[in-house]
C-alpha positions as CSV (number, residue, x, y, z in Angstrom):
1,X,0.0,0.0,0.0
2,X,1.7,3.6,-1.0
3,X,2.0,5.7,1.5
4,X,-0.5,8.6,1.1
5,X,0.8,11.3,4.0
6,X,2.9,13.2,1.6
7,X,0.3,13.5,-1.1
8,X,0.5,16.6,-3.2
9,X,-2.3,19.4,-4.1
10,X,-2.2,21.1,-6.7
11,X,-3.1,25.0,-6.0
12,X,-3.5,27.7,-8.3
13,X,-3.3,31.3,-6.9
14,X,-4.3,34.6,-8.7
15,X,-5.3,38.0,-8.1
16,X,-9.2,38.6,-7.9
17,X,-11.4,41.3,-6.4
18,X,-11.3,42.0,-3.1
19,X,-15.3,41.7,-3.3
20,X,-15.8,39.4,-5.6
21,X,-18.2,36.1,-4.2
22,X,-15.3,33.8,-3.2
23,X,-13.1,36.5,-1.9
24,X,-15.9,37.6,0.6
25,X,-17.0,34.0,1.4
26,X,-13.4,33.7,2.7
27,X,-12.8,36.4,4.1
28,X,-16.5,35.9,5.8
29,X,-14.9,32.4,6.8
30,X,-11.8,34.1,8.1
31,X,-13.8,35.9,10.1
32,X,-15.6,33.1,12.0
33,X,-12.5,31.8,12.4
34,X,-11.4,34.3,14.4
35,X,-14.2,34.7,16.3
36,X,-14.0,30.6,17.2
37,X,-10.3,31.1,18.1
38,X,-10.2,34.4,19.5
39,X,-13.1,35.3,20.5
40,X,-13.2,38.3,18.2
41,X,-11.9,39.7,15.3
42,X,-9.4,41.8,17.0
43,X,-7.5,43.4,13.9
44,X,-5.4,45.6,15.3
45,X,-5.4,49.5,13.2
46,X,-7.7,49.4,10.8
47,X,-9.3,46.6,8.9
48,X,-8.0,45.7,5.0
49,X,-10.2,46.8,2.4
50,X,-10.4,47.1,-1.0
51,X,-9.0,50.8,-1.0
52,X,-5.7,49.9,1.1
53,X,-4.8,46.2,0.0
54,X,-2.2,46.0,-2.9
55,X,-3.8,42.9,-4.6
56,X,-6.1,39.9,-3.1
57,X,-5.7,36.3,-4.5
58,X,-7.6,33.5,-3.9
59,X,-5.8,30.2,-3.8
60,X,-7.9,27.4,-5.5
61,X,-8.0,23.7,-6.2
62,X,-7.9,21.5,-9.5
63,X,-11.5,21.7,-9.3
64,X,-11.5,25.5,-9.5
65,X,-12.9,25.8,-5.8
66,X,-11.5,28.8,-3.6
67,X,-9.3,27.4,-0.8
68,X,-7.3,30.3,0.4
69,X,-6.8,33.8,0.0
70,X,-4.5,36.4,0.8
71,X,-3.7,40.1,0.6
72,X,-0.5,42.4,1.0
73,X,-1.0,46.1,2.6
74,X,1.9,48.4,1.9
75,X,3.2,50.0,5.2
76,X,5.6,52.7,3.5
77,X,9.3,52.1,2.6
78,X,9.1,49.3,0.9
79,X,7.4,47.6,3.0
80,X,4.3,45.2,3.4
81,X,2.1,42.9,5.7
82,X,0.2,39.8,4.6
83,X,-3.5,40.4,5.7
84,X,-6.9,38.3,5.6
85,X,-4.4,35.1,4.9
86,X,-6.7,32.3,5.2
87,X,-6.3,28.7,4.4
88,X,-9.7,26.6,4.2
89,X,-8.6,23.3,5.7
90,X,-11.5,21.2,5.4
91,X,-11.6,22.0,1.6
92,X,-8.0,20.8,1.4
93,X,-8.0,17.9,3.2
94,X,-10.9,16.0,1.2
């Protein structure tokens, strides 16, 4: 019998809008998550949106399902912070 534990996914990742269906199912998911976890949604500043956010991609799997998403906020000098990450693990692991 192979051994299955280091099976691999494939993912495809690309930019979408920030409110587009499956970008806001996720980041509505992300949100519950949070809330189960933390008991709140405690962002700390301000929240991303689509004004602030550089570009938002959705992860998804060979079947074209979103599974992930993801979206980096400039700071200033060259930098930036990944926000509203979020990794669907139920989907995945199927």
């Amino acid at each position: 019998m192979a051994d299955q534990s280091h099976r691999v996914r494939s993912i495809s990742v690309a930019p979408e809008p920030f409110d587009a269906p499956d970008s806001r199912s996720l980041r509505k998911e992300l949100g519950a998550d949070l809330m189960r976890r933390y008991a709140g949604d405690s962002e700390p500043g301000v929240k991303p949106s689509a004004c602030d956010v550089a570009v938002f991609v959705v992860a998804r799997d060979v079947g074209g399902e979103a599974v992930g998403c993801g979206a980096p906020r400039e700071l200033g000098d060259g930098a930036a912070e990944i926000k509203r990450m979020y990794r669907f693990e139920r989907r995945l692991d199927r």
